[in-house]
C-alpha positions as CSV (number, residue, x, y, z in Angstrom):
1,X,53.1,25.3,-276.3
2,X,51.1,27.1,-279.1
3,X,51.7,26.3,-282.6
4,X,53.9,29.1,-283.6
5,X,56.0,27.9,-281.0
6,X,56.3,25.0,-282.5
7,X,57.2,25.8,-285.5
8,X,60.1,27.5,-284.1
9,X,61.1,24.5,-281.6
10,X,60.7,22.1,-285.3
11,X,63.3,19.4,-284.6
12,X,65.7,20.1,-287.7
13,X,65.7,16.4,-288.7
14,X,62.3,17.2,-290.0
15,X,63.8,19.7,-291.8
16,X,66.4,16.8,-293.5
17,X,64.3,14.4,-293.9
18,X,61.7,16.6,-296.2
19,X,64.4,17.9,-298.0
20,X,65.6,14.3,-298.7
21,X,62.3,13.9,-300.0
22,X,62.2,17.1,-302.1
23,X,65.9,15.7,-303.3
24,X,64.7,12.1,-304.3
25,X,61.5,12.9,-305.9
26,X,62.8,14.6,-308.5
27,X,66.2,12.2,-309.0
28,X,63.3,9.5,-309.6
29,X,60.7,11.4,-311.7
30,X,62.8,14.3,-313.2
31,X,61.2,17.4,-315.0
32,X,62.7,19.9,-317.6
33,X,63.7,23.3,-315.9
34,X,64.2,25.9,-318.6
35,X,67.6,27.5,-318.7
36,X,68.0,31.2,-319.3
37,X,71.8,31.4,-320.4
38,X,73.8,34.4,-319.2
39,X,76.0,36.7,-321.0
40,X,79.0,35.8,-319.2
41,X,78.7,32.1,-319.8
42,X,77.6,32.7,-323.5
43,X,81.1,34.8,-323.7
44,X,82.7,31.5,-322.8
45,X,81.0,29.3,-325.1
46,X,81.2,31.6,-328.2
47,X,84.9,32.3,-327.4
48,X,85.9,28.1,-327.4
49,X,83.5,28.1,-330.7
50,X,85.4,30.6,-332.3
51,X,88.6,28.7,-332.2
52,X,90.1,26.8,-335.4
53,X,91.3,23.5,-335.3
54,X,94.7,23.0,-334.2
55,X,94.6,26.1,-331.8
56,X,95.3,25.1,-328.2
57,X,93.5,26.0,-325.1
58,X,95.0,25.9,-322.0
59,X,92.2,24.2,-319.8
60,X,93.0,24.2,-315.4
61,X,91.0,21.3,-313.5
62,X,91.3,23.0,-310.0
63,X,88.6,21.0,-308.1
64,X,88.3,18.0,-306.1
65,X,85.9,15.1,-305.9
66,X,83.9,16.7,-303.5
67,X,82.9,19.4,-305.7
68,X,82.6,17.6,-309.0
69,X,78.5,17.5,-309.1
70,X,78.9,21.4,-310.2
71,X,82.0,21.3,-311.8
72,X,82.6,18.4,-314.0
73,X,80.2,19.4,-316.1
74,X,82.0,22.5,-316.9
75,X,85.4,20.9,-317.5
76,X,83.4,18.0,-319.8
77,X,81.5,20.5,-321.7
78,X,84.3,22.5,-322.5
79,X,86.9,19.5,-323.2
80,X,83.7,17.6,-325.1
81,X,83.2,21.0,-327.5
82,X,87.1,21.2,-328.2
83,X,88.0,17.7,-329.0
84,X,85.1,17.9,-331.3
85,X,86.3,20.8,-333.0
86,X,89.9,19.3,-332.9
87,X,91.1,22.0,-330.8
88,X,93.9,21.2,-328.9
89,X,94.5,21.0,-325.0
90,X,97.1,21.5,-322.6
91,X,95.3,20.4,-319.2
92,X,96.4,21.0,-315.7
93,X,94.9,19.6,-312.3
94,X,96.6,22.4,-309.6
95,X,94.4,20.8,-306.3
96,X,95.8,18.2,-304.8
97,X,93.3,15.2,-304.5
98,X,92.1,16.3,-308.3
99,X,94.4,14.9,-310.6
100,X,93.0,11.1,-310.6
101,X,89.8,12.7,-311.5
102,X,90.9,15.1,-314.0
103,X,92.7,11.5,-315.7
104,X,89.5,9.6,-315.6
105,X,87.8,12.6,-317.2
106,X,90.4,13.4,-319.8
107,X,90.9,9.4,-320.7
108,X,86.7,8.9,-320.9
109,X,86.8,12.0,-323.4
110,X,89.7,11.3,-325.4
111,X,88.2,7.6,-326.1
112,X,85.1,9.1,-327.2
113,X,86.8,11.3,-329.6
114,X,89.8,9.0,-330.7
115,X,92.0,11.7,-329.2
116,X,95.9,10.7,-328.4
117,X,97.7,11.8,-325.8
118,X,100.9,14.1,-326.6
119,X,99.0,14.5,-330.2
120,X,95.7,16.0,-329.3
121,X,95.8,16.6,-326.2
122,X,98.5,17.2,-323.2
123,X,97.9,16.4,-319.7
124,X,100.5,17.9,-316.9
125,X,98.7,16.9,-313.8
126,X,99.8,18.0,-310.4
127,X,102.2,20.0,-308.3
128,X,102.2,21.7,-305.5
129,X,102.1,25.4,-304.5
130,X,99.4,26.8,-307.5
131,X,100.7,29.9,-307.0
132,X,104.8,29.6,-308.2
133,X,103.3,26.5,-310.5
134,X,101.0,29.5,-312.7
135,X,104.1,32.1,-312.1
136,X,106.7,29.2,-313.6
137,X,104.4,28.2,-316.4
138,X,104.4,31.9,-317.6
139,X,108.1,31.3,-318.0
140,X,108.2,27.9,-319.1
141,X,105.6,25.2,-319.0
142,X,108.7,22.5,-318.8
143,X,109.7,24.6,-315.8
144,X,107.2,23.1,-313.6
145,X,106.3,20.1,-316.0
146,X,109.5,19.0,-317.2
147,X,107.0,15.6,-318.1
148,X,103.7,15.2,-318.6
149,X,101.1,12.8,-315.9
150,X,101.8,10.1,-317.6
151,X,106.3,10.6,-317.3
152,X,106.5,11.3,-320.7
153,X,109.0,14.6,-321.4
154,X,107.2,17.3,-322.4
155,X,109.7,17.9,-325.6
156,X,109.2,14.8,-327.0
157,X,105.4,15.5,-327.3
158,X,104.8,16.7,-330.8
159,X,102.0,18.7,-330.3
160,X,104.1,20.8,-327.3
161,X,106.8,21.1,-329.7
162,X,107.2,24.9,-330.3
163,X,104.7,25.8,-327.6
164,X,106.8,27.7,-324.4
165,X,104.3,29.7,-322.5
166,X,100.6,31.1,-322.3
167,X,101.5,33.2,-325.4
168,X,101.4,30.1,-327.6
169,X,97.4,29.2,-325.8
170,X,94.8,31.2,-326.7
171,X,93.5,31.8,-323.5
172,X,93.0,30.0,-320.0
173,X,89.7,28.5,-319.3
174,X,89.9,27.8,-314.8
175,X,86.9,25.6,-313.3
176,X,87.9,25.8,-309.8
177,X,86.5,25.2,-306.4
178,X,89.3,26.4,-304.4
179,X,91.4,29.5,-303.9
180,X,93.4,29.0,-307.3
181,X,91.3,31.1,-309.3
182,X,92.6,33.9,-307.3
183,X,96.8,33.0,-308.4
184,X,94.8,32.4,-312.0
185,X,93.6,36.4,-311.9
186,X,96.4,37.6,-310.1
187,X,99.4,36.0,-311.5
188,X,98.2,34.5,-315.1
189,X,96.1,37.6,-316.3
190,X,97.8,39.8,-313.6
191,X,101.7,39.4,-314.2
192,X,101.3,37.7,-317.8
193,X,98.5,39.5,-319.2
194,X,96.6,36.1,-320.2
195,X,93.1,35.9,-321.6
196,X,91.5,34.4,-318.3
197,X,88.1,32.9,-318.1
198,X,86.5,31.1,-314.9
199,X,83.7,28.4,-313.9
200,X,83.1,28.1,-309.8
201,X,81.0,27.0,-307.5
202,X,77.7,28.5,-306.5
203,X,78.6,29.9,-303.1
204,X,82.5,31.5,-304.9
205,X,80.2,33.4,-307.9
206,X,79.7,36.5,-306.5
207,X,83.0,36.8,-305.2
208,X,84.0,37.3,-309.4
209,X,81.9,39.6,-310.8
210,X,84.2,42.3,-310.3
211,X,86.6,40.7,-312.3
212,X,84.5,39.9,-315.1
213,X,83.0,43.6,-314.7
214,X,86.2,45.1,-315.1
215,X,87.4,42.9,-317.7
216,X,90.1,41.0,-315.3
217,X,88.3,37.5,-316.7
218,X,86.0,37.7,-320.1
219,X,83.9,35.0,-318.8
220,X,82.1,33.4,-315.9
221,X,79.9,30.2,-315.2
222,X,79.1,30.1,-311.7
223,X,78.0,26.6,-310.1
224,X,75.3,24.2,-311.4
225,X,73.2,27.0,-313.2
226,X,76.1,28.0,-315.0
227,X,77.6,24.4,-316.0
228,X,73.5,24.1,-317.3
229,X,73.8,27.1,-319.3
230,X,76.9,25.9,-320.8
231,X,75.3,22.4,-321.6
232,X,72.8,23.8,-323.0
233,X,74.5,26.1,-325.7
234,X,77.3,23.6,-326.6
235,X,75.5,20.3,-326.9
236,X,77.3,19.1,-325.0
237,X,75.9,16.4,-322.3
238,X,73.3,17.3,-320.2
239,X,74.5,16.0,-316.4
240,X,73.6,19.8,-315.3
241,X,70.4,20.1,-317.2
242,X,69.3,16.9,-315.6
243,X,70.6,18.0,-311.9
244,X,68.3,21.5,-312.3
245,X,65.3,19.9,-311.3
246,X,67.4,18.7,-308.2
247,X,68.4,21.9,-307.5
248,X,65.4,23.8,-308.3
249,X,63.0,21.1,-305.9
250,X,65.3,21.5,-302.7
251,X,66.0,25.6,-303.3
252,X,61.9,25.7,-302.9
253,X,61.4,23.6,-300.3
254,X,64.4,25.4,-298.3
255,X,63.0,28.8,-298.9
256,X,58.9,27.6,-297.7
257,X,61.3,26.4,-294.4
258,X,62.9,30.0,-294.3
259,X,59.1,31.5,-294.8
260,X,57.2,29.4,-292.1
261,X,60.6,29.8,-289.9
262,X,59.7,33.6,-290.1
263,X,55.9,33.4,-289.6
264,X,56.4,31.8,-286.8
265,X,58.9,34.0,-285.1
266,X,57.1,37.0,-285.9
267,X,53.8,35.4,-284.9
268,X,55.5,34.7,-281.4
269,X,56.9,37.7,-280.7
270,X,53.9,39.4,-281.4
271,X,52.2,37.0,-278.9
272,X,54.5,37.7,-276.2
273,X,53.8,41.8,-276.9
274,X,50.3,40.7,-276.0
C-alpha cells in the first residue's frame, strides 16, 4: 500500500485522538484570539444599551443543556448587561429540558446583581407547544402563564402589573437552538409585528440571514463567534472569548485533515491513471 493510500485508509480514531489533542492543548495553555465584531451582533448590543431603566425586555431561553457551551453565553451576556442597567426582564424557557437551566442561570444573575424576583425580573418558565405558547402570549401573557416558575400569579407581581402583551416589551431578544426561532419570526414578528432579535447555533446561522437581510429580525449572533462578539462589546464575562482558542485550534486542525484527505485522494487517483 503506497502512502497516499494510506492516508486515505487513516483509521479515523487517529483523527479523534489528534483532535482531542488540538482541544486540550489549548483548554490547558489558552491564547487570546482577536474578535472582529459583526454588524448584526453590534445591532443587538447597542439596541439592549439604548434602553432606560425600568424598560422591559422580553428575553426567550429556547435551548437545552446540550447546546449551552454556545449559547449561555448569549443569554448571560444579555441578562448580565440589563440587570446592570436595571432593565427589566420577562424570561421565558419554550424547550423542554431548558427551564432548570434557564433557573440556575437567572438565580446566579439575579444574586450577583441583588435582583428580586416579581420586582426586577419575571421568570415564566415552560409549556409546551412554542408555537400556540408565542401566539397566546401576543394575547395575554397570563393566557399561557397564568403564574410565574416559581407558582406565584402573574397579577400579583408588581413589576407585571399593567404589562399585557409584547406591546408593553420593547422587543424580543430569542437565543435558541431548536426550531423555536422559526414560531419567534413567524408568529411574534409575523402575526404581532414584534421587534425580534436572535442568537443560534453555528450550524442554524446561515439559515437567518434572510431574515435579518430583509429586516424580519434586526439582529443576529450566530454560535460561539457570535456569543464572543457580544462578550466582547458588553463587558460582559468572557466564557466565549476564552472558548475561541478552543474553537479556533480544532477548526485548523480539522481543515489540515480535510487538506491531506484531498492530497491524498487526488494523488491516488492520479496513480491509478498511471
Amino acid at each position: 500500500m503506497t502512502f497516499y493510500e494510506r492516508l486515505m485508509n487513516l483509521d479515523r480514531r487517529w483523527v479523534y485522538l489528534v483532535v482531542g489533542i488540538a482541544v486540550i492543548i489549548p483548554a490547558l495553555y489558552p491564547f487570546v484570539v482577536p474578535v472582529y465584531v459583526t454588524p448584526e451582533t453590534k445591532a443587538i448590543y447597542d439596541f439592549v444599551e439604548s434602553l432606560k431603566p425600568g424598560d422591559i425586555l422580553f428575553l426567550a431561553i429556547d435551548y437545552d443543556p446540550q447546546a449551552m457551551a454556545e449559547t449561555h453565553p448569549m443569554a448571560q451576556s444579555i441578562m448580565r448587561q440589563c440587570f446592570s442597567k436595571n432593565v427589566k426582564l420577562i424570561i421565558s424557557a419554550l424547550s423542554q429540558n431548558g427551564p432548570g437551566m434557564a433557573e440556575q442561570l437567572i438565580s446566579e444573575q439575579a444574586k450577583e446583581f441583588n435582583k428580586k424576583s416579581g420586582i426586577d425580573y419575571c421568570y415564566l418558565g415552560y409549556k409546551p407547544y412554542p408555537g400556540i405558547v408565542i401566539l397566546l402570549m401576543g394575547q395575554n401573557f397570563r393566557i399561557p402563564f397564568p403564574a410565574d416558575y416559581y407558582g406565584v400569579p402573574l397579577d400579583s407581581l408588581p413589576m407585571m402589573r399593567g404589562v399585557r402583551n409584547y406591546d408593553n416589551v420593547k422587543a424580543v431578544i430569542d437565543i435558541s437552538a431548536t426550531s423555536g426561532t422559526d414560531y419567534w419570526i413567524l408568529y411574534a414578528n409575523g402575526r404581532y409585528n414584534v421587534k425580534l432579535a436572535i442568537g443560534v447555533t453555528g450550524v442554524m446561522t446561515a439559515n437567518y440571514y434572510p431574515y435579518y437581510q430583509s429586516g424580519q429580525i434586526f439582529g443576529l449572533m450566530g454560535g460561539l463567534k457570535g456569543a464572543s462578539e457580544y462578550e466582547t462589546l458588553s463587558k460582559q464575562g468572557d466564557r466565549a472569548i476564552k472558548m475561541m482558542s478552543i474553537q479556533t485550534t480544532a477548526h485548523i486542525v480539522i481543515i489540515l485533515f480535510i487538506v491531506v484527505g484531498n492530497i491524498g485522494y487526488f494523488m491516488s487517483r492520479k496513480k491509478k491513471k498511471q
